[in-house]
N, CA, C and O atoms as CSV, one atom per row, in Angstrom:
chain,resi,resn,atom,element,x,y,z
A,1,UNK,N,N,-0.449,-8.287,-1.547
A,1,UNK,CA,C,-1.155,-9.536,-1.325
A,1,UNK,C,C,-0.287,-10.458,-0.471
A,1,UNK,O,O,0.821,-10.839,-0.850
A,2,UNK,N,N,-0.811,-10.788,0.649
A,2,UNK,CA,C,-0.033,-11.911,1.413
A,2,UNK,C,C,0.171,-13.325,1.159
A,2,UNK,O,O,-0.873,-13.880,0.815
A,3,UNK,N,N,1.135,-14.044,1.216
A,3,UNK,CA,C,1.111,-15.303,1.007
A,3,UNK,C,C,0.743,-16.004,1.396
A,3,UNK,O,O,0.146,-16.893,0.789
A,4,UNK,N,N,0.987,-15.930,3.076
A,4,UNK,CA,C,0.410,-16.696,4.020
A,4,UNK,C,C,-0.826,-15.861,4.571
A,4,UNK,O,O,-0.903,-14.633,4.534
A,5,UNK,N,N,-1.808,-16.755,5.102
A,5,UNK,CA,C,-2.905,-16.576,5.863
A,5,UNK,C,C,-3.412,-17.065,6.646
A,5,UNK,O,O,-4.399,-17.764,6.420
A,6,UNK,N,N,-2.707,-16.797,8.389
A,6,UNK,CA,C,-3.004,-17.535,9.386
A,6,UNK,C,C,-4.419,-18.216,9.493
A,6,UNK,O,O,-5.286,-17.822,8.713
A,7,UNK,N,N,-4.594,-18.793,10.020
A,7,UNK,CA,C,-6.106,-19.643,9.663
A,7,UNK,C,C,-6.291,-20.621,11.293
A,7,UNK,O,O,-5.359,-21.319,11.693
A,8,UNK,N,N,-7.397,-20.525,11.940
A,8,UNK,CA,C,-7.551,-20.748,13.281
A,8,UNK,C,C,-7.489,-22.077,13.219
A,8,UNK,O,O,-7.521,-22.495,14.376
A,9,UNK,N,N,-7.400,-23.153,12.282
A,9,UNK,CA,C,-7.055,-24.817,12.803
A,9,UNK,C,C,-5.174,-24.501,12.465
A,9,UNK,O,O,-4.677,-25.589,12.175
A,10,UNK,N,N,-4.322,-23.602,12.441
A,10,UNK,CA,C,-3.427,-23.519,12.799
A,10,UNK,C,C,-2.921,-23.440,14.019
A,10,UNK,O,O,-1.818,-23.903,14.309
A,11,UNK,N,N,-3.773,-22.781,14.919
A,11,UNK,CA,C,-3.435,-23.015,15.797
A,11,UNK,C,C,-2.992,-24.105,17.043
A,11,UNK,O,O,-3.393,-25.261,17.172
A,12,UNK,N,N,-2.175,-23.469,17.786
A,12,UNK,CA,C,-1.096,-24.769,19.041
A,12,UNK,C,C,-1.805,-24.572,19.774
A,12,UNK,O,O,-1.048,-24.294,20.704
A,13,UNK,N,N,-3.267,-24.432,20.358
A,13,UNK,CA,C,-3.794,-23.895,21.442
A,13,UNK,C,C,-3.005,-23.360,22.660
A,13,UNK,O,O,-3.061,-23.809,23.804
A,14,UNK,N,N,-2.250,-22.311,22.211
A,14,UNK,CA,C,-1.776,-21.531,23.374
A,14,UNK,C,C,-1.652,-20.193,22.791
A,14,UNK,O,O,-1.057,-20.090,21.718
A,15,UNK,N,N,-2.081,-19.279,23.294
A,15,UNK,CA,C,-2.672,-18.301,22.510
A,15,UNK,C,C,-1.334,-17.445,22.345
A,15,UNK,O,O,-1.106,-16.912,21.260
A,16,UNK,N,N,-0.408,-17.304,23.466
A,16,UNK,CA,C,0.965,-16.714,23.100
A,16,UNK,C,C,1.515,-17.735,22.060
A,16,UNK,O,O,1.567,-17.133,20.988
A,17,UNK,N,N,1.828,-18.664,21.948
A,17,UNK,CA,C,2.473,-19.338,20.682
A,17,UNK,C,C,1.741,-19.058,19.433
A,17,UNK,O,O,2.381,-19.029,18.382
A,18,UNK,N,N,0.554,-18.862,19.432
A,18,UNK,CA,C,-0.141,-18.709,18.270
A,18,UNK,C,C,0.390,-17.861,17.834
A,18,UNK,O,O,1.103,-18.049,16.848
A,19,UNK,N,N,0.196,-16.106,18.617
A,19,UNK,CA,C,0.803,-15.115,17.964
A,19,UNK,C,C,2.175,-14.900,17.902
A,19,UNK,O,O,2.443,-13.699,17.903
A,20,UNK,N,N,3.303,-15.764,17.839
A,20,UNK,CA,C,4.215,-15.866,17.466
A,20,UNK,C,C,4.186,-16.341,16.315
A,20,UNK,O,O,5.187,-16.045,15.663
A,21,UNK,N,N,3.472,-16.939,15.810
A,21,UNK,CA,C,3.145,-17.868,14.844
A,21,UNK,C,C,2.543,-17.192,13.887
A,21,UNK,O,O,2.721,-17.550,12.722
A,22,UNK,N,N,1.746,-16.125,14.173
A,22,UNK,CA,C,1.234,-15.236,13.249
A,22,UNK,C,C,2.113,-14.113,13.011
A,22,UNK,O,O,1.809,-13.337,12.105
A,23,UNK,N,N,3.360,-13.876,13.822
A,23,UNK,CA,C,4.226,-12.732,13.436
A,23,UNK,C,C,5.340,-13.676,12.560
A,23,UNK,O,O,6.024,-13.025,11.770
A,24,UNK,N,N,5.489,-14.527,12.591
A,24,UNK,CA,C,6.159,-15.505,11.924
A,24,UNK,C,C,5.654,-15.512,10.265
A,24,UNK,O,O,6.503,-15.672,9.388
A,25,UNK,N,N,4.594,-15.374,10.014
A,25,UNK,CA,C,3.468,-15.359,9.219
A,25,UNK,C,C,3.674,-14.032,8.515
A,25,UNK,O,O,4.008,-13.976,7.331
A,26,UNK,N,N,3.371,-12.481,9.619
A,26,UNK,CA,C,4.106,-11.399,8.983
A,26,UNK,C,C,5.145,-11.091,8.114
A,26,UNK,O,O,5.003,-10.870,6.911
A,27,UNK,N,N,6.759,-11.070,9.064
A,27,UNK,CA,C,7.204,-11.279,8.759
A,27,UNK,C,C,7.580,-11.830,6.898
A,27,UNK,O,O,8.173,-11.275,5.974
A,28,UNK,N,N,6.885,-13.145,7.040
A,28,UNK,CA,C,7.382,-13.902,5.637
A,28,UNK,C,C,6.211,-13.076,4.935
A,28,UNK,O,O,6.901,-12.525,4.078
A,29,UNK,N,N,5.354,-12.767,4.783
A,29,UNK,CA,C,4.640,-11.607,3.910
A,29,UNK,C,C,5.158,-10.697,3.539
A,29,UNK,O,O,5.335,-10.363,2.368
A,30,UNK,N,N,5.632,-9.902,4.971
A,30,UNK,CA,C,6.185,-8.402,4.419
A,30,UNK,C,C,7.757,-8.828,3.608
A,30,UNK,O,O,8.139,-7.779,3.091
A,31,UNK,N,N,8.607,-9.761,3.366
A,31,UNK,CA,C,10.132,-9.995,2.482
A,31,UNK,C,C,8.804,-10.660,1.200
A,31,UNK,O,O,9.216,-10.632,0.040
A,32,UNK,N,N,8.007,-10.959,1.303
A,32,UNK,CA,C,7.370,-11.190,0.103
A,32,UNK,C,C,7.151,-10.347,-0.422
A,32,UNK,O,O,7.929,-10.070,-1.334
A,33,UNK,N,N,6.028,-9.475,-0.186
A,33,UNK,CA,C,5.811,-8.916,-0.630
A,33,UNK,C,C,7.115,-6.872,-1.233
A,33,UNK,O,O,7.244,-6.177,-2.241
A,34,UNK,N,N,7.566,-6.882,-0.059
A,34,UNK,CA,C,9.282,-6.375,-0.616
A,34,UNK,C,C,9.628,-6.657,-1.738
A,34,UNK,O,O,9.523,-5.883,-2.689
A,35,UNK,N,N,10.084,-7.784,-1.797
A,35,UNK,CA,C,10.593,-8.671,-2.740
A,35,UNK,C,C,9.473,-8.247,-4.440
A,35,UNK,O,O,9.943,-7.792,-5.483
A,36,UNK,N,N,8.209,-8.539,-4.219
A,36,UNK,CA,C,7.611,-8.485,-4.911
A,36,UNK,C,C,7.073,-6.929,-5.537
A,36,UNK,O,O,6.288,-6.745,-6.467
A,37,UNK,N,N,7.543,-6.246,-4.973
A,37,UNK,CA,C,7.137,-4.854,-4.909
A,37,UNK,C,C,8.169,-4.108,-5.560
A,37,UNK,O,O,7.550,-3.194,-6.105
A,38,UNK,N,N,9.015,-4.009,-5.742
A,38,UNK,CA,C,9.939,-3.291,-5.784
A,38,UNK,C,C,11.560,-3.692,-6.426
A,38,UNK,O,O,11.793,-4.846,-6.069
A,39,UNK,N,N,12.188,-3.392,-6.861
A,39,UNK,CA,C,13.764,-3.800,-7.151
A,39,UNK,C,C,15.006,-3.189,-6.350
A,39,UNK,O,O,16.196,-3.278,-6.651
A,40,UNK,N,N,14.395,-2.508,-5.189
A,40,UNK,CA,C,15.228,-2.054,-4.271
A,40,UNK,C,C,15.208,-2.778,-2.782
A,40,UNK,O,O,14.660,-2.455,-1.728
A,41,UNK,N,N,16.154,-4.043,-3.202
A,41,UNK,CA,C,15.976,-5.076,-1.857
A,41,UNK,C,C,16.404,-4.607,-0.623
A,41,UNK,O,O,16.255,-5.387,0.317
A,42,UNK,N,N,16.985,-3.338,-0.357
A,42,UNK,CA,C,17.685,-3.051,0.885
A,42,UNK,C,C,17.074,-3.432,1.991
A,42,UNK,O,O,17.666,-3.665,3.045
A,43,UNK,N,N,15.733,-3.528,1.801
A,43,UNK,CA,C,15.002,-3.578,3.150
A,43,UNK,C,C,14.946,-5.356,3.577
A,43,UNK,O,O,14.282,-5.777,4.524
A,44,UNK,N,N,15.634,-6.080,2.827
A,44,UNK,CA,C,15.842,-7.682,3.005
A,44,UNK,C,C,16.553,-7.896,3.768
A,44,UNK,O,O,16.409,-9.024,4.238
A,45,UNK,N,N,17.613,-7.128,4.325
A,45,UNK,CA,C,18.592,-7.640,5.116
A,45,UNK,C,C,18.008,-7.437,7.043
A,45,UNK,O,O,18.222,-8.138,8.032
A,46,UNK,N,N,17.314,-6.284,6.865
A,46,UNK,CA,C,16.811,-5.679,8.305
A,46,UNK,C,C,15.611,-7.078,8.660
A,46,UNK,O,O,15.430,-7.622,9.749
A,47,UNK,N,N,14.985,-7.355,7.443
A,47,UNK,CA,C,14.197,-8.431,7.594
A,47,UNK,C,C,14.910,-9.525,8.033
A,47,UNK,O,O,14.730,-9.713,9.236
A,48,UNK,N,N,15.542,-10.201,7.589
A,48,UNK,CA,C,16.223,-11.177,7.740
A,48,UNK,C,C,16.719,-11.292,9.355
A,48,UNK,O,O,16.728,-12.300,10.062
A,49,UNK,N,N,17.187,-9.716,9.743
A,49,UNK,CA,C,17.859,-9.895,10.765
A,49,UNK,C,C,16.380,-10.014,12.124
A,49,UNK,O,O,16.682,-10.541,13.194
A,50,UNK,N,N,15.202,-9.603,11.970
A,50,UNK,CA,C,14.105,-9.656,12.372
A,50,UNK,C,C,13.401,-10.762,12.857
A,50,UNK,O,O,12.849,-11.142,13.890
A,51,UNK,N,N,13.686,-11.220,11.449
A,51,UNK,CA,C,13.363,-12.847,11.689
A,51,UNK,C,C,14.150,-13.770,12.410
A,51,UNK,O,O,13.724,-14.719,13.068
A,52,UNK,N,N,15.525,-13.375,12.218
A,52,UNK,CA,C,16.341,-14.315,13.039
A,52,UNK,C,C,16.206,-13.745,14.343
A,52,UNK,O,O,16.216,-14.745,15.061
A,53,UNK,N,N,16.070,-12.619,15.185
A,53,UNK,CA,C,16.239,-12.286,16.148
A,53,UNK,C,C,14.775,-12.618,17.016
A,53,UNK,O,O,14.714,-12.666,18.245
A,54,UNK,N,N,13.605,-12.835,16.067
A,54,UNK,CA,C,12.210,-13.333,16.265
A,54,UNK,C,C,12.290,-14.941,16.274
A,54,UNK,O,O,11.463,-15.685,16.801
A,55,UNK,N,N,12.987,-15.170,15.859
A,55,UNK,CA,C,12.629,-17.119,15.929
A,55,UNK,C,C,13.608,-17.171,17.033
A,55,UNK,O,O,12.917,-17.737,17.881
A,56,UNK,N,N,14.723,-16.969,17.582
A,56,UNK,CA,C,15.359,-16.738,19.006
A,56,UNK,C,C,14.723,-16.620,20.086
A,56,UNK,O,O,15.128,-17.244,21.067
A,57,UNK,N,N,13.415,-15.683,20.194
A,57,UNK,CA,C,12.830,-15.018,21.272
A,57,UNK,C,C,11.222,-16.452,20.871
A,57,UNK,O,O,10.664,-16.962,21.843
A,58,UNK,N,N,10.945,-16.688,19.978
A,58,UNK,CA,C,9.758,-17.399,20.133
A,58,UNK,C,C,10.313,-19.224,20.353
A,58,UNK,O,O,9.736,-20.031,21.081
A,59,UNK,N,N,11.206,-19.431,19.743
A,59,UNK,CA,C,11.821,-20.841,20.033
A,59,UNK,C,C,12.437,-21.019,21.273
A,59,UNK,O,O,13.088,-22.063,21.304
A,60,UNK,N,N,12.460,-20.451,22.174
A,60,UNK,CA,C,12.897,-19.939,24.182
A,60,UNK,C,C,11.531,-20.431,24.226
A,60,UNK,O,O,11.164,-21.606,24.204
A,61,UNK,N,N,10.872,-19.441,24.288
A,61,UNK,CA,C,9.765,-19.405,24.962
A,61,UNK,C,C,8.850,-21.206,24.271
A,61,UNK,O,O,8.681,-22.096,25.104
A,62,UNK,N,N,8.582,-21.344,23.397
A,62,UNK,CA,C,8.351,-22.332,22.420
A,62,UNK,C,C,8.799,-23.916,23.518
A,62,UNK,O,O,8.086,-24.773,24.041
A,63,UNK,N,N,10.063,-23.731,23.488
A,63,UNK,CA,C,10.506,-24.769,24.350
A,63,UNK,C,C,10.626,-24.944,25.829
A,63,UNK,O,O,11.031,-25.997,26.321
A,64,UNK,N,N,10.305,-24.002,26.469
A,64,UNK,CA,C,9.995,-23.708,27.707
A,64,UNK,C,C,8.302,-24.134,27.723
A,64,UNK,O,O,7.917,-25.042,28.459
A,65,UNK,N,N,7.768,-23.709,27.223
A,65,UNK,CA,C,6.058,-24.557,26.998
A,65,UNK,C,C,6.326,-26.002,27.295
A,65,UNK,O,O,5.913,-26.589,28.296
A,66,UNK,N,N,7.337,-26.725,25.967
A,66,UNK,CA,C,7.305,-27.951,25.959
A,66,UNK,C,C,7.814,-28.481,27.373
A,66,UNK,O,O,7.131,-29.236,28.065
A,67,UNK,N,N,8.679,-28.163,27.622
A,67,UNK,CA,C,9.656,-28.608,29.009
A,67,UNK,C,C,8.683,-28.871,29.739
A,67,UNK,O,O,8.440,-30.000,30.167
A,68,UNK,N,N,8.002,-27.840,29.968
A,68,UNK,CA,C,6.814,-27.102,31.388
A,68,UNK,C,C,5.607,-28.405,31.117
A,68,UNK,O,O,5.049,-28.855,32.118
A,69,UNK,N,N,5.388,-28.749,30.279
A,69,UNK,CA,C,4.508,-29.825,29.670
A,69,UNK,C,C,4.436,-31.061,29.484
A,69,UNK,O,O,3.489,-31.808,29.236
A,70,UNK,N,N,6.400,-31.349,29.736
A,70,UNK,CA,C,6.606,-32.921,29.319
A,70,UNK,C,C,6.547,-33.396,28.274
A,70,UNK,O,O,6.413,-34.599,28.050
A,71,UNK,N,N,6.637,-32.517,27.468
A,71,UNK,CA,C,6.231,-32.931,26.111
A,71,UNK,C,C,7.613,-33.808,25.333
A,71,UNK,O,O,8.730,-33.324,25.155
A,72,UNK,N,N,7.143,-35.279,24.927
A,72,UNK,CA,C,8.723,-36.286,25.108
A,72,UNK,C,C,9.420,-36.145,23.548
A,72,UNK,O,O,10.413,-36.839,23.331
A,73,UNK,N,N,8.967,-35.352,22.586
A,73,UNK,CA,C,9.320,-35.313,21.399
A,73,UNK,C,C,10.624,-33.957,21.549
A,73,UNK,O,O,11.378,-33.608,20.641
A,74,UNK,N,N,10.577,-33.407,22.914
A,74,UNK,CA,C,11.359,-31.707,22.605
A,74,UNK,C,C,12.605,-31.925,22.697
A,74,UNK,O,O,13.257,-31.018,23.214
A,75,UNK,N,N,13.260,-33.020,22.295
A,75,UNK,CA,C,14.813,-32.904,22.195
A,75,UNK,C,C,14.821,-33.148,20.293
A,75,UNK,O,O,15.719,-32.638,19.622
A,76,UNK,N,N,13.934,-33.805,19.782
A,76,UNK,CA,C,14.094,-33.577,18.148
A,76,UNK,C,C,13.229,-32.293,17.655
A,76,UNK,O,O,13.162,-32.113,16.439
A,77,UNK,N,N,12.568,-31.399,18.518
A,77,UNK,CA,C,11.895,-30.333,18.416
A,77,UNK,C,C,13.112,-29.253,18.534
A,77,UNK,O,O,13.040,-28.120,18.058
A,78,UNK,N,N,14.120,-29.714,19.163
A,78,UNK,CA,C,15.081,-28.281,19.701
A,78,UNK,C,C,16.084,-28.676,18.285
A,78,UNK,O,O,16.820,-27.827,17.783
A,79,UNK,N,N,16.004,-29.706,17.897
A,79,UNK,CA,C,17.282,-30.041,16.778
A,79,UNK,C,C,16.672,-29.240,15.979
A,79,UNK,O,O,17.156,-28.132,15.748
A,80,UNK,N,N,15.596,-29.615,15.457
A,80,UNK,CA,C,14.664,-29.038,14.405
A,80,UNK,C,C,14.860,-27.209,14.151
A,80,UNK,O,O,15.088,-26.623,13.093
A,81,UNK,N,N,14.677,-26.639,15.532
A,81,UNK,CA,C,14.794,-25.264,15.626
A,81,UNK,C,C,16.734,-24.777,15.626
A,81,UNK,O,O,17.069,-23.641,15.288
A,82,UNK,N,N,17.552,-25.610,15.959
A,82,UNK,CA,C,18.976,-25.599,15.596
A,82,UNK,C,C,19.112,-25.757,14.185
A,82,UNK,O,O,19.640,-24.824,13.580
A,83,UNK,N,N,18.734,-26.770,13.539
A,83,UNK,CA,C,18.786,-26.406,12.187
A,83,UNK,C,C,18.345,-25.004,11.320
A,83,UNK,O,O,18.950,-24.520,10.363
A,84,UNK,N,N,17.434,-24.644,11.789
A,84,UNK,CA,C,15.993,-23.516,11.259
A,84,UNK,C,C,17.233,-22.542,11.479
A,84,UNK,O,O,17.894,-22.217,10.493
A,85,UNK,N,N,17.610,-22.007,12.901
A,85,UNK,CA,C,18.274,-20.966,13.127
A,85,UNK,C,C,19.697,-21.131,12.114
A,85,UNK,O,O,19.589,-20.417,11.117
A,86,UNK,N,N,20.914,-21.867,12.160
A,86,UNK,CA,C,21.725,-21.922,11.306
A,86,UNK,C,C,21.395,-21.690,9.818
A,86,UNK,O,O,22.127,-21.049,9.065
A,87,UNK,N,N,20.258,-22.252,9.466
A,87,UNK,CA,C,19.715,-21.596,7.670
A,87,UNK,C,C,19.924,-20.188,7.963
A,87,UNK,O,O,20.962,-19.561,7.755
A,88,UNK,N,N,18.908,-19.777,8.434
A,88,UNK,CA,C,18.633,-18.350,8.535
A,88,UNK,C,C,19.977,-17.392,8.489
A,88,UNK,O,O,20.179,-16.441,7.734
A,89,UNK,N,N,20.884,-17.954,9.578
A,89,UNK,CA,C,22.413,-17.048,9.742
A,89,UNK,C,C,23.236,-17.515,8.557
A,89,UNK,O,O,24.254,-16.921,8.202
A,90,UNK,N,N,22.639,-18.883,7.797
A,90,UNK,CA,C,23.581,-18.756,6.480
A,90,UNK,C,C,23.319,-18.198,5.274
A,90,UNK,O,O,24.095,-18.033,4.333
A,91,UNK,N,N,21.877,-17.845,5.392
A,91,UNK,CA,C,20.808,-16.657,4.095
A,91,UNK,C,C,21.781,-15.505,4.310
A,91,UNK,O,O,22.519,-15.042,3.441
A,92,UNK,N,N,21.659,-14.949,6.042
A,92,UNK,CA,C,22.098,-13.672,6.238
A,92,UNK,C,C,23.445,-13.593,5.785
A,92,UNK,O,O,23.842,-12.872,4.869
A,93,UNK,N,N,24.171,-14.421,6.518
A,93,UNK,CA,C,25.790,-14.045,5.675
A,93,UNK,C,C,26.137,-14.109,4.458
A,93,UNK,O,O,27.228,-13.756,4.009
A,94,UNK,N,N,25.111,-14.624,3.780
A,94,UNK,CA,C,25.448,-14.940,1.691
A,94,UNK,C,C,24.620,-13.808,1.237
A,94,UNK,O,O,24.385,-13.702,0.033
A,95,UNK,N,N,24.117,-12.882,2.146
A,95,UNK,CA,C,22.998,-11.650,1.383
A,95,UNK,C,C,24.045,-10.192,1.147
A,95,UNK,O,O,24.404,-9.497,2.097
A,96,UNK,N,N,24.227,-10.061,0.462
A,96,UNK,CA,C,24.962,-8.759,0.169
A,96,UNK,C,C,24.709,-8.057,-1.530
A,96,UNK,O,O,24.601,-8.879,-2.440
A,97,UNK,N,N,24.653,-7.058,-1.758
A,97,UNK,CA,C,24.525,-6.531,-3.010
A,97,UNK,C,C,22.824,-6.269,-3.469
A,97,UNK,O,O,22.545,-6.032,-4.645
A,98,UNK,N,N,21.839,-6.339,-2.475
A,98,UNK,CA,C,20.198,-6.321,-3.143
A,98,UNK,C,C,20.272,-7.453,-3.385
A,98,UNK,O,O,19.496,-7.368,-4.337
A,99,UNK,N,N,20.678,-9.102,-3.362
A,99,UNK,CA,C,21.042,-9.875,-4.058
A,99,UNK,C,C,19.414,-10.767,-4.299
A,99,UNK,O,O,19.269,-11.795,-3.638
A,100,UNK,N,N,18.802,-10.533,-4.799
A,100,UNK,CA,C,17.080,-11.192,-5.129
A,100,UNK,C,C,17.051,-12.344,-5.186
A,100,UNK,O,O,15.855,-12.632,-5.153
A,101,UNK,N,N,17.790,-13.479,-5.273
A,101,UNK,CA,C,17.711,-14.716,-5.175
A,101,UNK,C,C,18.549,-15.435,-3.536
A,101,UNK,O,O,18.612,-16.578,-3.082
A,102,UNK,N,N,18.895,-14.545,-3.218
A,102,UNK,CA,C,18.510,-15.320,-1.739
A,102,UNK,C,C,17.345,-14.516,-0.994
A,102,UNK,O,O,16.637,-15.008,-0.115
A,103,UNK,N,N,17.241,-13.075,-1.522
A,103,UNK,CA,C,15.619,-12.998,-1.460
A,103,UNK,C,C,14.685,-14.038,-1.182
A,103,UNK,O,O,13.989,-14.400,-0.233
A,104,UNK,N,N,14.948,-14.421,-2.470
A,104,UNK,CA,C,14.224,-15.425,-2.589
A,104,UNK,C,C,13.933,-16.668,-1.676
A,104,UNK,O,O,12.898,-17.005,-1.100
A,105,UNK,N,N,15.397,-17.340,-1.740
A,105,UNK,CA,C,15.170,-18.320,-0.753
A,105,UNK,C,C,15.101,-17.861,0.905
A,105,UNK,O,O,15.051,-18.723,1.783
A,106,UNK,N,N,15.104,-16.715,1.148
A,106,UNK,CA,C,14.264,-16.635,2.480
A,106,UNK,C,C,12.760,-16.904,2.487
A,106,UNK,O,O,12.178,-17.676,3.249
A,107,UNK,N,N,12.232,-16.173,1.547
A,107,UNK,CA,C,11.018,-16.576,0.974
A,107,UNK,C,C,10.780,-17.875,0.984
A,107,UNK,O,O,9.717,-18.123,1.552
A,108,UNK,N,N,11.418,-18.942,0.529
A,108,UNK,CA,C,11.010,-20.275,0.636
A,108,UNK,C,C,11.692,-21.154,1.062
A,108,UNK,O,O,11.326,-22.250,0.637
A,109,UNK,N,N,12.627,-21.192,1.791
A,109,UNK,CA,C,12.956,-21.696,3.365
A,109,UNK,C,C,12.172,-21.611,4.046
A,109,UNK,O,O,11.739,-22.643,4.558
A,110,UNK,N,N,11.483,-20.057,4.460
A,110,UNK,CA,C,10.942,-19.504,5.584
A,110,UNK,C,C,9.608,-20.410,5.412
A,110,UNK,O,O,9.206,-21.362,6.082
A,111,UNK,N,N,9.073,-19.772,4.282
A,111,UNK,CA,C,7.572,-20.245,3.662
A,111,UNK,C,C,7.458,-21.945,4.165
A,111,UNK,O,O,6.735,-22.347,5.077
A,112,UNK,N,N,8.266,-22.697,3.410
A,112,UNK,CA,C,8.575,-24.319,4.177
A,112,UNK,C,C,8.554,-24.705,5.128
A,112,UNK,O,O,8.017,-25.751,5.493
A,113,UNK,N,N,9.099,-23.993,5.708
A,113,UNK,CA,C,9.662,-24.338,6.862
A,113,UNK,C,C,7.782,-23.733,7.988
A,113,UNK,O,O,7.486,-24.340,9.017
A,114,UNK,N,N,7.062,-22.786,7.552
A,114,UNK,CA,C,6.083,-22.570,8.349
A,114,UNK,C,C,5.484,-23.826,8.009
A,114,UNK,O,O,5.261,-24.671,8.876
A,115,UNK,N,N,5.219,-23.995,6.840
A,115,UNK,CA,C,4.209,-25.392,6.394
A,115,UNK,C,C,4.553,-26.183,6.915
A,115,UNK,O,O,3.594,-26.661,7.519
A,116,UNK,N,N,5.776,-26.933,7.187
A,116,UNK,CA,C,6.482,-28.309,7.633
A,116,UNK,C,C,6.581,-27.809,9.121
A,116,UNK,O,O,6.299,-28.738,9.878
A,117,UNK,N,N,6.807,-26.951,9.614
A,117,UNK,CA,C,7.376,-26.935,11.286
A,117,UNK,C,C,6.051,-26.630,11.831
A,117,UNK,O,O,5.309,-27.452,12.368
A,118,UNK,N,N,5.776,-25.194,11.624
A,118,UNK,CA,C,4.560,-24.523,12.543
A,118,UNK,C,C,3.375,-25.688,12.424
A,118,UNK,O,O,2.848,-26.205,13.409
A,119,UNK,N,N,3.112,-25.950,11.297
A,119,UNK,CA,C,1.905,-26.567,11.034
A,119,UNK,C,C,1.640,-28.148,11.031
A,119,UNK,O,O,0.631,-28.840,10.898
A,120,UNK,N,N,3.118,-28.428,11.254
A,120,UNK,CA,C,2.830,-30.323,11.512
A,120,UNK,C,C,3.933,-30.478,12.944
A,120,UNK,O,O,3.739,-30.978,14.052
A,121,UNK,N,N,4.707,-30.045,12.551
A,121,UNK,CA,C,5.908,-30.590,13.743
A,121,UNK,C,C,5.393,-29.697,15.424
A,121,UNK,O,O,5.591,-30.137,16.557
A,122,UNK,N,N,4.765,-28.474,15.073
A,122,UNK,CA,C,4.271,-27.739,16.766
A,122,UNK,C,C,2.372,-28.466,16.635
A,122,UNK,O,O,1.572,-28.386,17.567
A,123,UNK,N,N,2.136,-28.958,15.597
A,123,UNK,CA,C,0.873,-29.373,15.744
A,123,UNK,C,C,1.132,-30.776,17.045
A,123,UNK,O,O,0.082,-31.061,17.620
A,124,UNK,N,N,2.231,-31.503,17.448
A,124,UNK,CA,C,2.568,-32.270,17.840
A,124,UNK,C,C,2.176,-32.007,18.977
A,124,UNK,O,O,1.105,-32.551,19.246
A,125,UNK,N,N,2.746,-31.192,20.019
A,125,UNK,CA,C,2.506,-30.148,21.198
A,125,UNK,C,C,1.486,-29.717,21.601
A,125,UNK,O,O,1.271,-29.663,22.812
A,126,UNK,N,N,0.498,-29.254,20.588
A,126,UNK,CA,C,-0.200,-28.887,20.418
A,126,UNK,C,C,-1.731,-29.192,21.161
A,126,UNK,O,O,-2.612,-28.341,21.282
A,127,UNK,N,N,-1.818,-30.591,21.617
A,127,UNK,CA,C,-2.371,-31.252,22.623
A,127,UNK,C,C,-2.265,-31.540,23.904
A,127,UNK,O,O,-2.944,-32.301,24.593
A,128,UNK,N,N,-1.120,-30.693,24.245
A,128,UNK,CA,C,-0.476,-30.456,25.866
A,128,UNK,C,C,-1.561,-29.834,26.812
A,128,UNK,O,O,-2.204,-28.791,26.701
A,129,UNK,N,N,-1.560,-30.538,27.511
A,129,UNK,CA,C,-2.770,-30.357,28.922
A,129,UNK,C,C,-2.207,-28.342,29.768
A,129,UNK,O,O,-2.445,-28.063,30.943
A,130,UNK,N,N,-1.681,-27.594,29.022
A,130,UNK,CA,C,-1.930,-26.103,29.342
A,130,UNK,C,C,-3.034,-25.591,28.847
A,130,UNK,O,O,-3.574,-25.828,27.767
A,131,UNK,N,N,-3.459,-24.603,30.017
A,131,UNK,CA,C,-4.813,-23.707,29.168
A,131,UNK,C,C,-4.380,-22.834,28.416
A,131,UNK,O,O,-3.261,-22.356,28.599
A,132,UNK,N,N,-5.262,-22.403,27.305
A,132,UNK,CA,C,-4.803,-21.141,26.753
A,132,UNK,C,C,-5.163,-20.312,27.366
A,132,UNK,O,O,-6.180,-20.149,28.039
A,133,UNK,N,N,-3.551,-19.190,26.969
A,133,UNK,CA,C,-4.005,-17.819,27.889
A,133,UNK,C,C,-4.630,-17.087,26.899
A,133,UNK,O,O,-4.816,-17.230,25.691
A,134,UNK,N,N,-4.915,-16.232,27.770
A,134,UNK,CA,C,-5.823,-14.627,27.064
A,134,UNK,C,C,-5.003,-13.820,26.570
A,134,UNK,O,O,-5.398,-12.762,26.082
C-alpha cells in the first residue's frame, strides 16, 4: 500500500517537473513500504542513495526552470533544497546495521518534506509563464 498518491492539483504545471515529483513520490513508497514489509532493511541504504542521487538530478533541472523564468523567490528555493540535500547525506551516514529507525526517519523527513516543499514551496513557481511540455 502506498503512502503517497500523486494527485493532479499537485501538479507545477510543467510536465517534466511533475514527473520528478512523482518519482519523488515512488521512491518514498517503495523505503515505505520495505520498511513495512519486511525486517531485512538492506535494501534502505541503495534507497537512500537513489534518492539522494534523484533530488541532485531533479533540483538542477528544478532550478534551471526557475532561473529560465525569473522566478524572484529561487535564491530561498535553492537554500531550501541545500538544506533537503545535507538531511539526506546525514540519514545516509548515521544508517548502518539494518538500523529501522532512521528507516524511519527517511520515511518522514522525506514524507515532510514532499508535503511542505513539493506541494507548497514549488506550488510557488508553479504559475511561471512556461508551457507545459509533452
Amino acid at each position: 500500500m502506498s503512502l503517497f498518491v500523486w494527485k493532479p492539483e499537485y501538479s507545477v504545471n510543467d510536465a517534466e517537473l511533475d514527473r520528478h515529483h512523482q518519482e519523488l513520490f515512488s521512491v518514498l513508497n517503495s523505503v515505505y513500504e520495505n520498511v513495512m514489509s519486511t525486517t531485512d532493511l538492506d535494501c534502505i541504504l541503495p534507497k537512500i542513495d537513489q534518492l539522494s542521487e534523484y533530488t541532485k538530478y531533479h533540483f538542477s533541472a528544478e532550478e534551471l526552470y526557475m532561473s529560465e523564468a525569473g522566478f524572484q523567490g529561487i535564491d530561498d528555493h535553492i537554500a531550501r533544497h541545500m538544506e533537503f540535500t545535507h538531511t539526506i547525506e546525514t540519514l545516509r551516514a548515521s544508517y548502518h546495521d539494518n538500523d529501522l529507525e532512521v528507516a524511519r526517519e527517511v520515511i518522514i523527513v522525506l514524507g515532510e518534506w514532499l508535503l511542505k516543499h513539493v506541494l507548497k514551496e514549488d506550488m510557488k513557481y508553479s504559475g511561471l509563464s512556461h508551457d507545459v511540455q509533452e
